[in-house]
C-alpha positions as CSV (number, residue, x, y, z in Angstrom):
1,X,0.0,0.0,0.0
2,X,2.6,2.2,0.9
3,X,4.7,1.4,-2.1
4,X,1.2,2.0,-4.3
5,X,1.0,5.3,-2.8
6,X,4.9,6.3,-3.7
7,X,4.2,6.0,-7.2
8,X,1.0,7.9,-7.2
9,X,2.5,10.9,-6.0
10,X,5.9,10.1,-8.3
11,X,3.6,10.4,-11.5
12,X,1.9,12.9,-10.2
13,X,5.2,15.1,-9.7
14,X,6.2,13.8,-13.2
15,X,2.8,15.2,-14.8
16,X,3.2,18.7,-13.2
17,X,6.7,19.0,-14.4
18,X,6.0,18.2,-17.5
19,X,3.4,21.1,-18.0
20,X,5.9,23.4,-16.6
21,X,8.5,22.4,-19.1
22,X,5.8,23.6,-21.9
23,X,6.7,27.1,-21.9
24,X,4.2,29.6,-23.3
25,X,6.0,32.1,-25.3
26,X,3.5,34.3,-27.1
27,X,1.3,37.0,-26.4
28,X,-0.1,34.7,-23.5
29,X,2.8,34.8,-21.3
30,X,1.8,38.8,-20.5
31,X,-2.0,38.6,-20.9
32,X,-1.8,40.7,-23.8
33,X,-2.9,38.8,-27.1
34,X,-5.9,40.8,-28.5
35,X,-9.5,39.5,-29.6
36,X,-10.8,39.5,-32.3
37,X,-13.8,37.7,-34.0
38,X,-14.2,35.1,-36.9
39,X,-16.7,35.9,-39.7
40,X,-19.2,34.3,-41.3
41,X,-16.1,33.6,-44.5
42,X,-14.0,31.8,-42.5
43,X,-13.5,28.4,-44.3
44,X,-11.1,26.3,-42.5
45,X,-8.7,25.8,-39.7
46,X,-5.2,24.4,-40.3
47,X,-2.3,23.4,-38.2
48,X,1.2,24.7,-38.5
49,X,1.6,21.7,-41.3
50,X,-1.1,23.2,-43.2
51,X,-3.3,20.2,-42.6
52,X,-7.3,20.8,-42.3
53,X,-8.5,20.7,-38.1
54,X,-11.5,19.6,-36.9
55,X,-13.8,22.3,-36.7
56,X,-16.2,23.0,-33.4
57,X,-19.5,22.0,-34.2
58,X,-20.7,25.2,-32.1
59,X,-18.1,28.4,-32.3
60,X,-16.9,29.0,-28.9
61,X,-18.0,32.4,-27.6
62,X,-19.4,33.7,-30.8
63,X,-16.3,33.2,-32.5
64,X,-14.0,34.8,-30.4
65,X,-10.3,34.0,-30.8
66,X,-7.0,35.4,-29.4
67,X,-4.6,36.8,-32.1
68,X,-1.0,34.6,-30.7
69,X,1.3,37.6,-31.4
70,X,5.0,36.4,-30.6
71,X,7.1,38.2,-28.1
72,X,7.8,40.8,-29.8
73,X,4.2,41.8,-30.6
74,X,4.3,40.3,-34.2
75,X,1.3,38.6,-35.9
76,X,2.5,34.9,-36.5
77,X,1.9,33.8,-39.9
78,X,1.6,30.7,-42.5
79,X,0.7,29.9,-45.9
80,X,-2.5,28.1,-46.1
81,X,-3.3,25.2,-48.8
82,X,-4.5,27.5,-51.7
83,X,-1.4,30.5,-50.8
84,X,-4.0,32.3,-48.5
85,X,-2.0,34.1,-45.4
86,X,-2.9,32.2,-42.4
87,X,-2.7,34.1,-39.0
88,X,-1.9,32.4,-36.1
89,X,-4.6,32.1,-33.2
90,X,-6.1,30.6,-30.3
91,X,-9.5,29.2,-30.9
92,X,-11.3,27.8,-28.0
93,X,-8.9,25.1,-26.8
94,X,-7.4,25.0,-30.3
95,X,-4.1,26.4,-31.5
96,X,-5.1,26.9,-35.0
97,X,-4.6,28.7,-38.2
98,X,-6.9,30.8,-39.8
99,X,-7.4,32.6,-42.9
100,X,-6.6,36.4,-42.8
101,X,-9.7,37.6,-43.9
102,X,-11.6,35.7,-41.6
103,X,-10.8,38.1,-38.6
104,X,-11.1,41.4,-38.3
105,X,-7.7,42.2,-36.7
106,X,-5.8,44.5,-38.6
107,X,-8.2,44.8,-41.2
108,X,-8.6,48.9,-42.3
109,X,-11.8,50.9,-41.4
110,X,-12.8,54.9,-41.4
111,X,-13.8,57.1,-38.9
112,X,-17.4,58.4,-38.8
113,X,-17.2,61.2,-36.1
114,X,-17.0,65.0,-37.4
115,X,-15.2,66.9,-36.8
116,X,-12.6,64.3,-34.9
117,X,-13.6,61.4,-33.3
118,X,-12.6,60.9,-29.4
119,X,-10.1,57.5,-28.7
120,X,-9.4,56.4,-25.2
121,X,-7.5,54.5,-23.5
122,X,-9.7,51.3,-22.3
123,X,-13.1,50.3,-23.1
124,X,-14.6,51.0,-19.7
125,X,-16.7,53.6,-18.2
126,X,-14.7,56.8,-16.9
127,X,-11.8,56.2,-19.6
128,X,-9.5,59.2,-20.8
129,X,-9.3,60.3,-23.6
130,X,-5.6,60.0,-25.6
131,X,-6.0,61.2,-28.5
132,X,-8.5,62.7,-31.6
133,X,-8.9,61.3,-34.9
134,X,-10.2,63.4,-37.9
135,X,-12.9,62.1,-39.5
136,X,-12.8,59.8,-42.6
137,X,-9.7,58.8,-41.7
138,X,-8.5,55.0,-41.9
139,X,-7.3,53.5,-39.3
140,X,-6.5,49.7,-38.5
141,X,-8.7,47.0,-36.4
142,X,-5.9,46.0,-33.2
143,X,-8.4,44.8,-30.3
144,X,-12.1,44.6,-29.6
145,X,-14.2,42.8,-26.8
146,X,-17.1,42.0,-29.0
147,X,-18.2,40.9,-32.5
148,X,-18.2,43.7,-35.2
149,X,-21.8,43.0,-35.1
150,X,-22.4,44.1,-32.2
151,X,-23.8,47.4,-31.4
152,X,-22.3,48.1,-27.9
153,X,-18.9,46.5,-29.0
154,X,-15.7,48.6,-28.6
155,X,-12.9,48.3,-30.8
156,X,-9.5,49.5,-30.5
157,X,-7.8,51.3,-34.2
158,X,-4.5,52.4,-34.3
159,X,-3.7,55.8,-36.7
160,X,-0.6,55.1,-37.6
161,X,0.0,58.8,-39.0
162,X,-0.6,60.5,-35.9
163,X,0.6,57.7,-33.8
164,X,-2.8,57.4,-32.1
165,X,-3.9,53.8,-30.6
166,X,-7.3,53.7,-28.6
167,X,-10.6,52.5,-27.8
168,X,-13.9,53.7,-29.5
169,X,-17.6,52.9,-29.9
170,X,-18.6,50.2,-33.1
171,X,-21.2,52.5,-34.2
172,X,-18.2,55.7,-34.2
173,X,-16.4,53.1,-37.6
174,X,-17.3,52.0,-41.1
175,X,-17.6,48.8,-42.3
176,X,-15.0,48.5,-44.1
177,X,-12.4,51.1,-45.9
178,X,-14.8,52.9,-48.0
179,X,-15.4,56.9,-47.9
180,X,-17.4,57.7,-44.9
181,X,-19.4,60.0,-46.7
182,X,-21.4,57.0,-48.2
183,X,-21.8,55.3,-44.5
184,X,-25.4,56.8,-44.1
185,X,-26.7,56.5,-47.7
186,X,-29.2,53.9,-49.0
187,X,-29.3,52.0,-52.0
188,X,-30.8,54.9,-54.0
189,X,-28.8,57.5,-52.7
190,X,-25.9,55.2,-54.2
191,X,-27.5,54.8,-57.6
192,X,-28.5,58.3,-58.0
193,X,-26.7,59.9,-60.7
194,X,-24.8,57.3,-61.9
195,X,-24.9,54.4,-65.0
196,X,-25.0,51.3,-63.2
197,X,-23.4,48.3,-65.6
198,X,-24.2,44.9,-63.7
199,X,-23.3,41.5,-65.2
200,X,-22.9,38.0,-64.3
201,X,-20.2,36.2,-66.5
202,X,-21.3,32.2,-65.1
203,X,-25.3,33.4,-66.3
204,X,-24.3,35.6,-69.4
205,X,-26.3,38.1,-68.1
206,X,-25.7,41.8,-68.5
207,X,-27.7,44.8,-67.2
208,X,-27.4,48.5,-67.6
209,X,-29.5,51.1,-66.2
210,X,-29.2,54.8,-64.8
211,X,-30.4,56.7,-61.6
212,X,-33.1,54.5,-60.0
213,X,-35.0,53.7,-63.4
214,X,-34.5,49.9,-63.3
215,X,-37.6,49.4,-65.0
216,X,-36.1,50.7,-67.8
217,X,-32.9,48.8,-67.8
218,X,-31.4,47.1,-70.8
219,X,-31.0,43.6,-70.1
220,X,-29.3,40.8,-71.8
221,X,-28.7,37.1,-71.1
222,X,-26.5,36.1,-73.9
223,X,-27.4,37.8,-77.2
224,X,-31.3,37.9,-76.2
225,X,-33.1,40.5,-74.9
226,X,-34.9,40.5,-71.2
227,X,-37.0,41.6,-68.7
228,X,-36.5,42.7,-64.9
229,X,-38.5,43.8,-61.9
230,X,-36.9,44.8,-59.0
231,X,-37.0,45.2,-55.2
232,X,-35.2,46.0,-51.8
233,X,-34.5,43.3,-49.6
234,X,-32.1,41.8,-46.9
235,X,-28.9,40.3,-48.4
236,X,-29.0,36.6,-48.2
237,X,-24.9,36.1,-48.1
238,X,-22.6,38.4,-45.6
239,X,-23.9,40.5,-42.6
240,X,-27.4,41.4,-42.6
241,X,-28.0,44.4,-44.6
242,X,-30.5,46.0,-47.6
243,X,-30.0,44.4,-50.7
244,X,-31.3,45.2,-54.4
245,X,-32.9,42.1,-55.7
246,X,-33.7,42.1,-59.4
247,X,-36.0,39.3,-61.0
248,X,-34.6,38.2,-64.7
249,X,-37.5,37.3,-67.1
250,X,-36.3,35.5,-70.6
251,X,-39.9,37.0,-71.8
252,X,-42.6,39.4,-70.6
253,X,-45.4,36.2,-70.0
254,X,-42.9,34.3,-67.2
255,X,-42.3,33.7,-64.4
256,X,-38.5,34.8,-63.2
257,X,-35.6,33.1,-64.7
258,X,-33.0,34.6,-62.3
259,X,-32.9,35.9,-59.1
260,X,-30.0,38.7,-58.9
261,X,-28.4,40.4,-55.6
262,X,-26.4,43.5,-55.2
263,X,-26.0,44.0,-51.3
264,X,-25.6,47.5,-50.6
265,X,-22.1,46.7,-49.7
266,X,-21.6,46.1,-53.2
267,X,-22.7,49.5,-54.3
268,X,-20.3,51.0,-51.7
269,X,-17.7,49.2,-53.6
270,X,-18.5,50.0,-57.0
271,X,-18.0,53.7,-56.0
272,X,-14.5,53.3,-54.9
273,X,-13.7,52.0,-58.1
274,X,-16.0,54.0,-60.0
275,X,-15.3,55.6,-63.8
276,X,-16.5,58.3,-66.0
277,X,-19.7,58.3,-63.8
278,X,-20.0,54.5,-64.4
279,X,-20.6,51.9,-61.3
280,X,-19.6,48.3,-62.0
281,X,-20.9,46.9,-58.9
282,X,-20.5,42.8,-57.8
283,X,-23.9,40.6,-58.8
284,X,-24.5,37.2,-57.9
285,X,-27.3,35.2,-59.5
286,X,-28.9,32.0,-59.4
287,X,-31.9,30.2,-61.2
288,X,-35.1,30.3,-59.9
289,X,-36.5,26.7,-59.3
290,X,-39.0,25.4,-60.3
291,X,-42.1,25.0,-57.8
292,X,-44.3,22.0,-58.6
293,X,-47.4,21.7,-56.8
294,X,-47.9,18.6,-54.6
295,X,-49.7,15.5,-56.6
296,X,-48.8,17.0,-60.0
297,X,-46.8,15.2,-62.9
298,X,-44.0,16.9,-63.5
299,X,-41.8,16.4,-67.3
């Protein structure tokens, strides 16, 4: 019994000095790796070898993750199967890599505050303020304690111009590095006074309108003519915005052919690449299938 009991607390010892011996040398070993949050395109986790993990069946806390900077406060990367950058993080119990665009850490963003907007220097109540950043100006993603979509989140953007790091309100940011003068604008305000060219290379499909006068719009699939009715929705891919949904006919007697989205998003984008007072904006389109009514033959 006594001999029994030697050995217990021998392999106990052992275990515990084994753990020890696995030193933690990241971002962990000074409680400072930041969070950030993985989004709704995040297609895979890989392991330093680049092979595919097991993904959670249920994301952990919404999604959070820890961004494993290295001691030296650098983001710790790999090349992913298809050449993506892969960023180094801790998911749940996982240490996992995952794509950059996944996450929203270091991604670039605008300021919406006019004149300035305030930054301080935690995300708690009674916080000073450290600095002021003028407004529309882009700034990068380096912390957060909640998801982007979030209202009450805070985030923390560094301006690396003026050297400014701090804290700030979700609802005080873009979406995404696009002129803030378009942050409060609606689909129509985004169409108005501008040709919109819209196409769909795996449909054929090509449409071409201006203003708001979709009614009116020139549409091809192929070489043959077509037919579209419109409407404002919520997108169906992405976050949860409006979306213009427009409803391909090959003829004027028929039902829709193809359903076509541009998320507002989309629009946003066009004008950042925009031409000679021409918006190209992304469309995606799909056929509309066929409902057949319960008991009926169907050829």
């Amino acid at each position: 019994m006594f001999v029994m009991r030697i050995i217990f607390y021998l392999s106990i010892i052992i275990v515990l000095s084994s753990n020890c011996s696995k030193k933690v040398e990241d971002c962990r070993k000074t409680n400072s790796c930041p969070v950030s949050f993985l989004n709704s395109t995040y297609s895979s986790l890989e392991d330093e070898n680049g092979e595919t993990v097991e993904q959670p069946k249920i994301l952990p806390d919404q999604g959070k993750v820890l961004i494993l900077l290295d001691t030296n406060g650098n983001v710790q990367h790999n090349r992913g199967k298809y050449s993506s950058i892969m960023i180094k993080v801790l998911f749940g119990d996982l240490e996992v890599f995952v794509p950059s665009y996944s996450i929203t850490y270091s991604s670039s963003i605008r300021t919406l505050a006019k004149p300035a907007l305030p930054v301080y220097d935690s995300p708690n109540n009674g916080a000073k303020v450290v600095g002021m950043i003028p407004f529309n100006t882009v700034v990068q993603v380096v912390d957060q304690n909640a998801s982007f979509e979030e209202k009450n989140a805070k985030i923390k953007i560094s301006d690396n111009i003026r050297n400014i790091s701090g804290w700030t309100k979700r609802t005080s940011l873009t979406d995404s590095d696009y002129d803030a003068n378009l942050h409060s604008k609606n689909i129509s305000d985004l169409m108005m006074g501008y040709k919109i060219t819209a196409s769909n290379d795996d449909k054929n499909i090509k449409l071409v309108w201006g203003n708001e006068d979709i009614s009116s719009a020139e549409c091809r699939i192929g070489g043959d003519e077509c037919f579209v009715d419109s409407e404002i929705g919520t997108a169906s891919f992405g976050k949860s915005e409006p979306a213009l949904y427009l409803f391909v006919r090959k003829n004027t007697a028929t039902n829709a052919d193809l359903k076509c989205e541009i998320r507002r998003i989309d629009f946003i984008d066009a004008h950042t690449n925009k031409e000679n007072g021409i918006l190209d904006p992304y469309m995606s389109c799909d056929e509309v299938e066929v409902e057949v009514e319960s008991g009926e033959p169907y050829d």
